[in-house]
Backbone as CSV, one residue per row, in Angstrom:
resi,resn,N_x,N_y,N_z,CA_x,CA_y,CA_z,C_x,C_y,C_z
1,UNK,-82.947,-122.800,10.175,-81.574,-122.984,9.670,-81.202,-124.443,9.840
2,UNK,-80.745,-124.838,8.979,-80.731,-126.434,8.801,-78.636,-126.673,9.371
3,UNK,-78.661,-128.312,9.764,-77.320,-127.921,10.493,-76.277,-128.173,9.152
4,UNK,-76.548,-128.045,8.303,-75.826,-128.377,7.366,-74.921,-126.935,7.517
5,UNK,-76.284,-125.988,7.356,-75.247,-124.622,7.213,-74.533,-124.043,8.335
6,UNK,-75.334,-124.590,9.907,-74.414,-124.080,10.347,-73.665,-124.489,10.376
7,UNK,-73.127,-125.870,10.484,-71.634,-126.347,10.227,-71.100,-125.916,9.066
8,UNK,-71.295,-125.441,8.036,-70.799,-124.918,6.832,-70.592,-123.662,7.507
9,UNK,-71.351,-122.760,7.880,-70.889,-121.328,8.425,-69.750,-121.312,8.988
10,UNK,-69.735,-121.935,10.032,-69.076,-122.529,11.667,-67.457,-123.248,11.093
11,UNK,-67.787,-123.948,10.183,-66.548,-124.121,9.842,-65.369,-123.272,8.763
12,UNK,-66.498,-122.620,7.801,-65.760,-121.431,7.021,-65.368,-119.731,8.109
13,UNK,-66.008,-120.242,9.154,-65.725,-118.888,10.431,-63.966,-119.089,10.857
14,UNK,-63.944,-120.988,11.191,-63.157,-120.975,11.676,-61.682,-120.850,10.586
15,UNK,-61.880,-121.528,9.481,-61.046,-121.090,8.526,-60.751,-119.845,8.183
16,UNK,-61.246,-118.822,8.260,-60.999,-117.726,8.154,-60.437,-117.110,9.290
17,UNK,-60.915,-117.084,10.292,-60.151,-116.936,11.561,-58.527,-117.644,11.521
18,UNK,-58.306,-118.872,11.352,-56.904,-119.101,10.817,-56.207,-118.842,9.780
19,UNK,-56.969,-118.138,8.615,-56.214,-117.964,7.500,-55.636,-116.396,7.357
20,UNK,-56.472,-115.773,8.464,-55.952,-114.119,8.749,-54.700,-114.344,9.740
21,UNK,-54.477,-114.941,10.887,-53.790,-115.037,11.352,-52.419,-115.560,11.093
22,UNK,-52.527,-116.572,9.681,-51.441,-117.375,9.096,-50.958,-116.145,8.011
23,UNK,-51.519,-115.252,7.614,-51.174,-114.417,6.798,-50.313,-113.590,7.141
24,UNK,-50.870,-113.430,8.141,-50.127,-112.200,9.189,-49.232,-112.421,9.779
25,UNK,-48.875,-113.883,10.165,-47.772,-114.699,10.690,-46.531,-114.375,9.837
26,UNK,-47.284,-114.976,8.254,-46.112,-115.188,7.286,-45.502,-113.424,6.802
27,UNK,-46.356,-112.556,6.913,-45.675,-111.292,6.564,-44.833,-110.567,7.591
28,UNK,-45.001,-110.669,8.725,-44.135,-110.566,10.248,-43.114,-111.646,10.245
29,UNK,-43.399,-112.336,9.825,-41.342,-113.523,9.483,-40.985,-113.227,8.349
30,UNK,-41.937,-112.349,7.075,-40.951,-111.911,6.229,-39.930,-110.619,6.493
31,UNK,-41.267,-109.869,7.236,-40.261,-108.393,8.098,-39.098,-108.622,8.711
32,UNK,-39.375,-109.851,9.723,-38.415,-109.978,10.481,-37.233,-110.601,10.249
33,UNK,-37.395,-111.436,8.711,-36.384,-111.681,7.881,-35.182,-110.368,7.199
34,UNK,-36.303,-109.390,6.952,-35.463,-108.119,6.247,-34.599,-107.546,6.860
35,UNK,-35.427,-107.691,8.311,-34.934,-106.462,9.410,-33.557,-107.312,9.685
36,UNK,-33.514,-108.576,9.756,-32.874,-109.461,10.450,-31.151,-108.895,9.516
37,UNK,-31.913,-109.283,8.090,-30.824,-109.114,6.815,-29.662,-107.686,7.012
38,UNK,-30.998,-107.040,7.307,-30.050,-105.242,7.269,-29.344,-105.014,8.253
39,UNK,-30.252,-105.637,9.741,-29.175,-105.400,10.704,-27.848,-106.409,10.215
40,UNK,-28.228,-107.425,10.392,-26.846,-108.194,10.009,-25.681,-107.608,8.947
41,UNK,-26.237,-106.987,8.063,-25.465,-106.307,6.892,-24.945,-105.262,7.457
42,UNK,-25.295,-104.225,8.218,-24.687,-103.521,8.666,-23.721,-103.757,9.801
43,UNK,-24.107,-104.899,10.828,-23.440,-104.711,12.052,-21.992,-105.308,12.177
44,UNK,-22.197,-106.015,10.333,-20.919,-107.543,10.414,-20.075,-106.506,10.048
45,UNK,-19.602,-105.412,9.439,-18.010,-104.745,9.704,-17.793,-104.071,11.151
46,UNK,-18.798,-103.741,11.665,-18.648,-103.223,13.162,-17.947,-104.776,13.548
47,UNK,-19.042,-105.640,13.647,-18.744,-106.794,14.408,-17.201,-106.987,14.259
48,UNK,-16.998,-107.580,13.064,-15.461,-107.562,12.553,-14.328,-106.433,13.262
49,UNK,-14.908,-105.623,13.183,-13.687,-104.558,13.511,-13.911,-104.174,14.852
50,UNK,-14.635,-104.351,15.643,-14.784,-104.700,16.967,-13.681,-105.930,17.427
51,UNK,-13.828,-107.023,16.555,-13.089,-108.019,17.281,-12.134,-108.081,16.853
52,UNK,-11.285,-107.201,15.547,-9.498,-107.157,15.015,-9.073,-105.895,16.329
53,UNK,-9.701,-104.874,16.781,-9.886,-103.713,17.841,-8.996,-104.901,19.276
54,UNK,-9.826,-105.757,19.575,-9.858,-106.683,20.540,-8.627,-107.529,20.700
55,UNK,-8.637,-108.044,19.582,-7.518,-108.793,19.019,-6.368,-107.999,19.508
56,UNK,-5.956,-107.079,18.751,-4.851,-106.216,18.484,-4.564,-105.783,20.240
57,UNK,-5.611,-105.591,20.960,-5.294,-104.676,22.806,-4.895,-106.096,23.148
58,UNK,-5.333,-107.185,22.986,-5.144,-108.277,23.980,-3.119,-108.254,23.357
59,UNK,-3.187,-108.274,22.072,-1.967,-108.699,21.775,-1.073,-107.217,22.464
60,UNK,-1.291,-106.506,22.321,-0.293,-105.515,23.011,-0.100,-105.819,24.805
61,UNK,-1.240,-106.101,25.143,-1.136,-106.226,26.480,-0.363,-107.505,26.906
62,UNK,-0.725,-109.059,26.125,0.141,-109.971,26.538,2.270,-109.334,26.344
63,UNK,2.300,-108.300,25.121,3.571,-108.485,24.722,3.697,-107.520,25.778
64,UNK,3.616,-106.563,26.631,4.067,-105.802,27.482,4.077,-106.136,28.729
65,UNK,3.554,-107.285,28.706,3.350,-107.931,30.477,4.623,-109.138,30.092
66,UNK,4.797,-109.402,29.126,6.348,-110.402,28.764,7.156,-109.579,28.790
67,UNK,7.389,-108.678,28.306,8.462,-107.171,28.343,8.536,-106.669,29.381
68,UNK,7.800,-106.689,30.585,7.492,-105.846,31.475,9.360,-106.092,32.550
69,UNK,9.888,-107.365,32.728,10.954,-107.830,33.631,12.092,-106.827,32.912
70,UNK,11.877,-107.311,31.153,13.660,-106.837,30.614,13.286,-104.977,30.577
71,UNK,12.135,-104.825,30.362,12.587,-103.278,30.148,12.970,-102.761,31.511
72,UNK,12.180,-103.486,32.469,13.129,-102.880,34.083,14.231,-102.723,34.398
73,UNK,15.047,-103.846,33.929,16.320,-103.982,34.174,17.106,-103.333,32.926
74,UNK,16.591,-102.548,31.864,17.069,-102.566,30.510,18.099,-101.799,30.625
75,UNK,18.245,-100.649,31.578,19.153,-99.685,31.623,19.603,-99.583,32.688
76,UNK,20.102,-100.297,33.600,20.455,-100.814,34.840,22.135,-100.014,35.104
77,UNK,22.720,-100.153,34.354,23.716,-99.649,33.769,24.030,-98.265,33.674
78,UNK,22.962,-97.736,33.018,23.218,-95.790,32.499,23.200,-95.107,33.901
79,UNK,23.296,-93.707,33.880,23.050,-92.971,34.956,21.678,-92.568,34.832
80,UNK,20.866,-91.734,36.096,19.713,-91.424,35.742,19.579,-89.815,35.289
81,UNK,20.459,-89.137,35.610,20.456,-88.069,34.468,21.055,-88.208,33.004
82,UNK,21.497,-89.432,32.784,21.105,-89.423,31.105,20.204,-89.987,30.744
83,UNK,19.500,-90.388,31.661,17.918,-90.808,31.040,17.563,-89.871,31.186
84,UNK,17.212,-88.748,32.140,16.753,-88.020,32.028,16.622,-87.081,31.011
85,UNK,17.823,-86.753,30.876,18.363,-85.387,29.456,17.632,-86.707,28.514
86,UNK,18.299,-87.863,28.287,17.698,-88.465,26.929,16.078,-88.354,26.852
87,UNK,15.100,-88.744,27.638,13.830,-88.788,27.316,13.432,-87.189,27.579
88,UNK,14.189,-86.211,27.899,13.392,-84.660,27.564,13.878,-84.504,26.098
89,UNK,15.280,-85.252,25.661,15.394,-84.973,24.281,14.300,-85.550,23.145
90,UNK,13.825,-86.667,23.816,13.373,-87.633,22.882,11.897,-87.299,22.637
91,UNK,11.235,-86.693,23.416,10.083,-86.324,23.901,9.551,-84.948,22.960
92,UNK,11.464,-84.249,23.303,11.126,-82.806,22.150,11.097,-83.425,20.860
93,UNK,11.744,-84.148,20.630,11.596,-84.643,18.915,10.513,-85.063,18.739
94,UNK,9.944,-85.666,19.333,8.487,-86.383,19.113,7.721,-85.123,19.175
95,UNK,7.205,-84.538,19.646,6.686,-82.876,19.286,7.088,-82.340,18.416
96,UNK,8.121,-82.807,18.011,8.657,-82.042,15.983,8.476,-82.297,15.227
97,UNK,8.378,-83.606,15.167,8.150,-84.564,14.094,6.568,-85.212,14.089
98,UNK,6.301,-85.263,14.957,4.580,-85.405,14.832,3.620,-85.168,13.701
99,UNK,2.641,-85.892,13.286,1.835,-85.441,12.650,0.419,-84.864,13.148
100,UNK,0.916,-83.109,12.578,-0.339,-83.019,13.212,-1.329,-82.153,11.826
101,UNK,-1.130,-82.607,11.272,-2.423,-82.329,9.771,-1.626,-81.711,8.768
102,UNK,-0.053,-81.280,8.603,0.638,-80.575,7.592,1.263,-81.161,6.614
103,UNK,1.601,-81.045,5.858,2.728,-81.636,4.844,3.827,-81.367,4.404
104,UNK,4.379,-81.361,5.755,6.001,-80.650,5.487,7.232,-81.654,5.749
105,UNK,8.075,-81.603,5.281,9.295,-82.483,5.270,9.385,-82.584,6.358
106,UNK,9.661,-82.350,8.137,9.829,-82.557,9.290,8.708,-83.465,9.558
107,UNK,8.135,-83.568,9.014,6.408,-84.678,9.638,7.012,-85.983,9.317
108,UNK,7.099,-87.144,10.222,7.226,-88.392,10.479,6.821,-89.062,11.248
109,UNK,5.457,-89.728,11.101,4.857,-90.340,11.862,5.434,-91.479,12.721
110,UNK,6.410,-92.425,11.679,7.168,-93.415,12.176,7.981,-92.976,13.693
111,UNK,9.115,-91.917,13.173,10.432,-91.671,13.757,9.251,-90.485,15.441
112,UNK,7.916,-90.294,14.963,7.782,-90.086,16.125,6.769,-91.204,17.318
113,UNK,6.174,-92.090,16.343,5.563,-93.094,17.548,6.898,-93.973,17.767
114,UNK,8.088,-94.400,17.336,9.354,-95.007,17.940,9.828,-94.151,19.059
115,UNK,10.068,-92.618,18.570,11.035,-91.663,19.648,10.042,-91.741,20.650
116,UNK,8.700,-91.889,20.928,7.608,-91.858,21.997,7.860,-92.762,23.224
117,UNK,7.896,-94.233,22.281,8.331,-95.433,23.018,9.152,-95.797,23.680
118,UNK,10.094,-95.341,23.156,11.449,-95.212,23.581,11.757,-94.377,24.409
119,UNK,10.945,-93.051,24.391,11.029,-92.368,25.630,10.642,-93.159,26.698
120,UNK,9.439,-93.554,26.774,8.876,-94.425,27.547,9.635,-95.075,28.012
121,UNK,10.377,-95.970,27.477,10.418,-97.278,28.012,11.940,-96.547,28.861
122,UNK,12.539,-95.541,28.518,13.950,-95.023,29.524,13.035,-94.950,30.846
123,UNK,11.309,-94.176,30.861,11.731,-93.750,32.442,11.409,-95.182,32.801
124,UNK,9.912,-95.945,31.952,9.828,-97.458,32.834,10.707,-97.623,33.335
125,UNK,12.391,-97.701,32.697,13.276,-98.492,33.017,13.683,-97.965,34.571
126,UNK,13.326,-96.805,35.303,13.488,-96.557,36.707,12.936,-96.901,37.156
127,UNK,11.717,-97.653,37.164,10.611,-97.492,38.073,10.944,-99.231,38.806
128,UNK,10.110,-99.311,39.790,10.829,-100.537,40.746,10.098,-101.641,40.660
129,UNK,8.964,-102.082,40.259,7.728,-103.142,39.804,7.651,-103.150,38.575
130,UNK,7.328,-104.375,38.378,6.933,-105.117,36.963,5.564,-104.327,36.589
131,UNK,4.663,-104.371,37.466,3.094,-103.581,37.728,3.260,-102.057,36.842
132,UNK,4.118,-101.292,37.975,4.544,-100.104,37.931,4.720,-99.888,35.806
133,UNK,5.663,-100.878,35.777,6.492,-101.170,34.199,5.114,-101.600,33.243
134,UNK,4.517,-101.986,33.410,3.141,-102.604,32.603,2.263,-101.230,32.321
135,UNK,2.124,-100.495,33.706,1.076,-99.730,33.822,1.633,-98.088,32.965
136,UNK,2.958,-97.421,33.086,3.816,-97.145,32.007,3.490,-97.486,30.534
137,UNK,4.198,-98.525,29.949,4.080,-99.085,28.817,2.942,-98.704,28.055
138,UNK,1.659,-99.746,29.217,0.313,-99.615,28.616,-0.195,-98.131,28.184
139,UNK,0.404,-97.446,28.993,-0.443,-96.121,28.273,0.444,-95.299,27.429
140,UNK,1.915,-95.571,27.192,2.387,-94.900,26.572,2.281,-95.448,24.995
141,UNK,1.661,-97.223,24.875,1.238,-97.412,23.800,-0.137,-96.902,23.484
142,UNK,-0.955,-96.619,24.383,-2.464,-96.152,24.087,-2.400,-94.979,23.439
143,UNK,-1.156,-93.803,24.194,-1.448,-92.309,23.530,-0.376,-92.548,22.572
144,UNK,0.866,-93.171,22.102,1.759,-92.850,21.430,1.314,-94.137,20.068
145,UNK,0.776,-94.885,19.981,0.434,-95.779,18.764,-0.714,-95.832,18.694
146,UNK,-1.905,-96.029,19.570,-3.502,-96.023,19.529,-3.947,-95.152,19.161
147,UNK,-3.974,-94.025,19.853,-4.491,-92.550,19.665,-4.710,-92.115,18.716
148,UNK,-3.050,-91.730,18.034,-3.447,-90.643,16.952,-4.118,-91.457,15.565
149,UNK,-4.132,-92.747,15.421,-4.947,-93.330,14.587,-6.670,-92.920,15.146
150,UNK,-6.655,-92.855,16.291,-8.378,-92.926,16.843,-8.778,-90.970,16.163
151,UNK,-7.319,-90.514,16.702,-7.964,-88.598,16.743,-7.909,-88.701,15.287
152,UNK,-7.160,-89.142,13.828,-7.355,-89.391,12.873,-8.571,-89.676,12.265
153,UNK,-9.011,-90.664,12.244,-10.258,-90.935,12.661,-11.660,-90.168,12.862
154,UNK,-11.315,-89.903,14.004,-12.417,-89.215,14.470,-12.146,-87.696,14.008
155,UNK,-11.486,-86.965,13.610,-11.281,-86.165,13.398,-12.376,-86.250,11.306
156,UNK,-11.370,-87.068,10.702,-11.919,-87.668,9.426,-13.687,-87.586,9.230
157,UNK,-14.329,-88.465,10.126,-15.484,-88.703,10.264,-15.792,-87.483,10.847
158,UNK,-16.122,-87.275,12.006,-16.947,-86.040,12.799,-16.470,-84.942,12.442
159,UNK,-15.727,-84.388,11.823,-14.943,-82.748,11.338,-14.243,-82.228,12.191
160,UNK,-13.665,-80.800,12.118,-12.867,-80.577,13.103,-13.191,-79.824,14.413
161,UNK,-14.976,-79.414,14.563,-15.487,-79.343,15.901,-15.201,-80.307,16.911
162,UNK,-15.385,-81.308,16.341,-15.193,-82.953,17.294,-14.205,-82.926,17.798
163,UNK,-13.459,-82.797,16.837,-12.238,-82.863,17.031,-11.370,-81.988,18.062
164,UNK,-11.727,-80.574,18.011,-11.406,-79.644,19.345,-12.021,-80.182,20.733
165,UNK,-13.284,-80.597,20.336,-13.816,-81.419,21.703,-12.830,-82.829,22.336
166,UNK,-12.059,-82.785,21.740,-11.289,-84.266,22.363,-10.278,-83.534,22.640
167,UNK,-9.819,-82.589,22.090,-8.200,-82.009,22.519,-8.805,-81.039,23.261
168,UNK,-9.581,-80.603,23.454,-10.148,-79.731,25.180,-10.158,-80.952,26.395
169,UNK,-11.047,-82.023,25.941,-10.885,-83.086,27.082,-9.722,-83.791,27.512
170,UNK,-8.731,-84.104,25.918,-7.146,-84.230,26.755,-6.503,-83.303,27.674
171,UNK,-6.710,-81.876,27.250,-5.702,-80.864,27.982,-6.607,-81.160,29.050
172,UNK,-7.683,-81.184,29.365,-8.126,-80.648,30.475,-8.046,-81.973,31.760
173,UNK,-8.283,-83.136,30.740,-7.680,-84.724,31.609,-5.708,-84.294,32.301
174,UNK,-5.151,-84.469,31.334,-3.506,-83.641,31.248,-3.336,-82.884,32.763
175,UNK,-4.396,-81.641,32.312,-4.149,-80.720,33.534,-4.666,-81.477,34.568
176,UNK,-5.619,-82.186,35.261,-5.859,-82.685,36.227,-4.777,-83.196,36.850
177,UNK,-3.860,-84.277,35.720,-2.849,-85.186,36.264,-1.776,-84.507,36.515
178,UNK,-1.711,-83.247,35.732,-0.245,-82.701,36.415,-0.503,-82.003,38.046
179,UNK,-1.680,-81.512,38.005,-2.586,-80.715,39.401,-2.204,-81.740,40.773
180,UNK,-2.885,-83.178,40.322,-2.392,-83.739,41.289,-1.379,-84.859,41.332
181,UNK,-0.493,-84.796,40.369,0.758,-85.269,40.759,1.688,-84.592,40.751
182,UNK,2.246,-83.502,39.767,3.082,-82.604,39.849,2.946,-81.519,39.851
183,UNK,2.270,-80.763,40.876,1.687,-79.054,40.987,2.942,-78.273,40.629
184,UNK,3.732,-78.602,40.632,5.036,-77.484,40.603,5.576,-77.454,39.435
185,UNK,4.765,-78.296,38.347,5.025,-78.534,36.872,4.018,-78.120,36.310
186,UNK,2.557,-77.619,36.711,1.250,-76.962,36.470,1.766,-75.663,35.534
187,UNK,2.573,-74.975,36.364,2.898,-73.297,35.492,3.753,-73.370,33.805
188,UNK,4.912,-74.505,34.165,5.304,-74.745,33.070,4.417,-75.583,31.813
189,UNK,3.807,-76.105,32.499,3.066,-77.244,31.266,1.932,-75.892,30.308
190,UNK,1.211,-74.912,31.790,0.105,-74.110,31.188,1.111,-73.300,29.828
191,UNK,2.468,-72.734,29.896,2.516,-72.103,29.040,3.166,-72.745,28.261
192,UNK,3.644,-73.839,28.169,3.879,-74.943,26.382,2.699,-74.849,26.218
193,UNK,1.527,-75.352,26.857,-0.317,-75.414,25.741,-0.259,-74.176,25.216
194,UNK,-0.121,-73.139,25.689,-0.166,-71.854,25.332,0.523,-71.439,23.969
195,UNK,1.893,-71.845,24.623,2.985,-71.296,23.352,2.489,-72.416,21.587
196,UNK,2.670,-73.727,22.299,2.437,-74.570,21.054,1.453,-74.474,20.701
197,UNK,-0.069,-74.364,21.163,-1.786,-74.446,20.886,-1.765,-72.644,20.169
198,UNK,-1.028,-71.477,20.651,-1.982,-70.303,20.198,-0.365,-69.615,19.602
199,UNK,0.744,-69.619,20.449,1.971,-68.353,19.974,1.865,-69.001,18.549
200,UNK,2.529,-70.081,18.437,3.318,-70.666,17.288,2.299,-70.698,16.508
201,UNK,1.522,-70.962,16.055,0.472,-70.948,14.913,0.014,-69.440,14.793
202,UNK,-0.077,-68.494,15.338,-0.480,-67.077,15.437,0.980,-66.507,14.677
203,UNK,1.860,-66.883,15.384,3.159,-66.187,14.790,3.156,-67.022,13.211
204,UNK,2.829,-68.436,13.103,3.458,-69.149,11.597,2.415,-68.041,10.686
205,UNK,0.822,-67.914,10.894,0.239,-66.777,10.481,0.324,-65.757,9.914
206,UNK,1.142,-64.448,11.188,1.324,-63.420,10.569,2.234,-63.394,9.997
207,UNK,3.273,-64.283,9.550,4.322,-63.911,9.110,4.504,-64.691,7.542
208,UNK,3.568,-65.155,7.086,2.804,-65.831,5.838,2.853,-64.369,4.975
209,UNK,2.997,-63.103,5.660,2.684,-61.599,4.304,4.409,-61.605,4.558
210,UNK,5.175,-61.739,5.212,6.373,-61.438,4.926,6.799,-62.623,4.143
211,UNK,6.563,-63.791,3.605,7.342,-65.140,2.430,7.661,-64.039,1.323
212,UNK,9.006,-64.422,0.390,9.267,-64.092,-0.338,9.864,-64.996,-0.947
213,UNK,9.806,-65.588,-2.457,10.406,-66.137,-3.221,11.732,-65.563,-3.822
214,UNK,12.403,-66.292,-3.425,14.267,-66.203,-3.805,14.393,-67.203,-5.017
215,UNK,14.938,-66.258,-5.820,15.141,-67.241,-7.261,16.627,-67.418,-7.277
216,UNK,16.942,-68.901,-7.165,18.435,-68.853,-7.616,19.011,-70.456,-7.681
217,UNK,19.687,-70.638,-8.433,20.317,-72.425,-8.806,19.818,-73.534,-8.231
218,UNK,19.457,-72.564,-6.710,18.852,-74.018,-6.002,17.509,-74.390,-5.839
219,UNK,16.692,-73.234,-6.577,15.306,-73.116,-6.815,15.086,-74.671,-7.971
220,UNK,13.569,-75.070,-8.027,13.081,-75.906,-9.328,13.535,-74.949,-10.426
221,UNK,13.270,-75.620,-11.655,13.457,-75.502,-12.524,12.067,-75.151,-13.632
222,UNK,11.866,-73.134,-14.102,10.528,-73.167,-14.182,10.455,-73.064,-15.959
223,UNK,9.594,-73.322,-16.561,9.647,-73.681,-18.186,9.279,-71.969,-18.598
224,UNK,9.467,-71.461,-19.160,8.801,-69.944,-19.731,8.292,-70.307,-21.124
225,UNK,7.059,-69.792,-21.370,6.975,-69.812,-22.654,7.197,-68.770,-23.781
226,UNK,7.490,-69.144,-24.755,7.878,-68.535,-26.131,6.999,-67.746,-26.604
C-alpha cells in the first residue's frame, strides 16, 4: 500500500467522521429551533397572563395597605350594632343577588361584589390594627372580586365535576374556620349549606309541575295566526 493512499484513506476517514457529526449537529439545532418555536408559542399567553395576574394582586395589595388607616377609622362614629344589623343585611343581599349560573332578573354581579366589600370593610372598620385591617380586606377582595371570576373559569374549562370539587373544598376549608374560631356558629352555618346547597333547589324543582301561565294585560304580547 503506497502512502499516497493511505493518506487519501486516512484523510477521507477523517472527513467523514466530521461530516456525520456536522450533520447531526445541524438537524439537533434545527429540532431545537422548532421545539424552541412551539414552546415559546405556547407559553407567551401563559407568560403574559401570568404577569397581568401579578400585576393586578400587587396593585390590590399596594391600594389596601394605603386604605388600610381610613377604613379603620371610617366608622368611628356609628354604633356597633348598626354595623352589625348593616353587614348581616348586606351579606344577605349579596347571597341574592349573586351569580350563581341563572338568568334571572335578581342576578347582579356588580351590586353583589360592591354589597360584599362593603360588608367588609363595616366589620374591618372594628377591628384595632392596620395589620388586622389589611388582612380583612385582602381576603374579602380574594373571595368577593377574585374568586368568582377563577370558579367561572374553572368551572368553563374543567366542567361541572371540577367544579363541585372546589365547592366541597370551600365548604369543607369554611367548616374548619368556623370549628375553630366560632364553634357555637358550626350548627347554624351546617344548616344554611344545607338549606341553600339541597332545600332550595329541591323545593325550586318540585314545584316546576305546579307553574302555570296566567294570561292577562300584563302578559307579552302573542301574534296568532290567521
Amino acid at each position: 500500500m503506497s502512502g499516497g493512499e493511505c493518506c487519501g484513506r486516512s484523510s477521507h476517514s477523517q472527513t467523514t467522521m466530521w461530516v456525520i457529526p456536522s450533520s447531526g449537529l445541524a438537524r439537533n439545532e434545527r429540532n431545537y429551533l422548532c421545539v424552541r418555536h412551539v414552546m415559546g408559542h405556547c407559553l407567551s399567553p401563559m407568560k403574559y397572563a401570568v404577569r397581568d395576574d401579578v400585576k393586578v394582586a400587587c396593585f390590590y395589595m399596594v391600594l389596601i395597605a394605603c386604605a388600610s388607616p381610613i377604613i379603620k377609622s371610617l366608622t368611628g362614629s356609628v354604633a356597633t350594632d348598626s354595623i352589625n344589623a348593616s353587614t348581616t343585611f348586606l351579606l344577605l343581599l349579596r347571597l341574592a343577588v349573586h351569580d350563581y349560573g341563572t338568568e334571572v332578573a335578581i342576578v347582579n354581579p356588580t351590586v353583589s361584589h360592591n354589597v360584599g366589600l362593603f360588608a367588609s370593610v363595616c366589620l374591618a372598620s372594628r377591628l384595632e390594627s392596620d395589620l388586622d385591617v389589611f388582612t380583612l380586606m385582602t381576603v374579602a377582595v380574594t373571595f368577593f372580586t377574585l374568586f368568582p371570576s377563577f370558579r367561572r373559569y374553572f368551572q368553563n374549562q374543567l366542567g361541572y365535576r371540577w367544579s363541585m370539587v372546589v365547592t366541597l373544598v370551600v365548604a369543607v376549608i369554611t367548616v374548619s374556620g368556623v370549628l375553630l374560631y366560632a364553634p357555637h356558629l358550626l350548627l347554624l352555618f351546617l344548616i344554611a349549606l344545607f338549606v341553600c346547597n339541597f332545600l332550595i333547589p329541591l323545593l325550586y324543582v318540585s314545584l316546576q309541575g305546579y307553574k302555570q301561565n296566567i294570561y292577562g294585560p300584563w302578559d307579552e304580547a302573542q301574534i296568532e295566526g290567521r
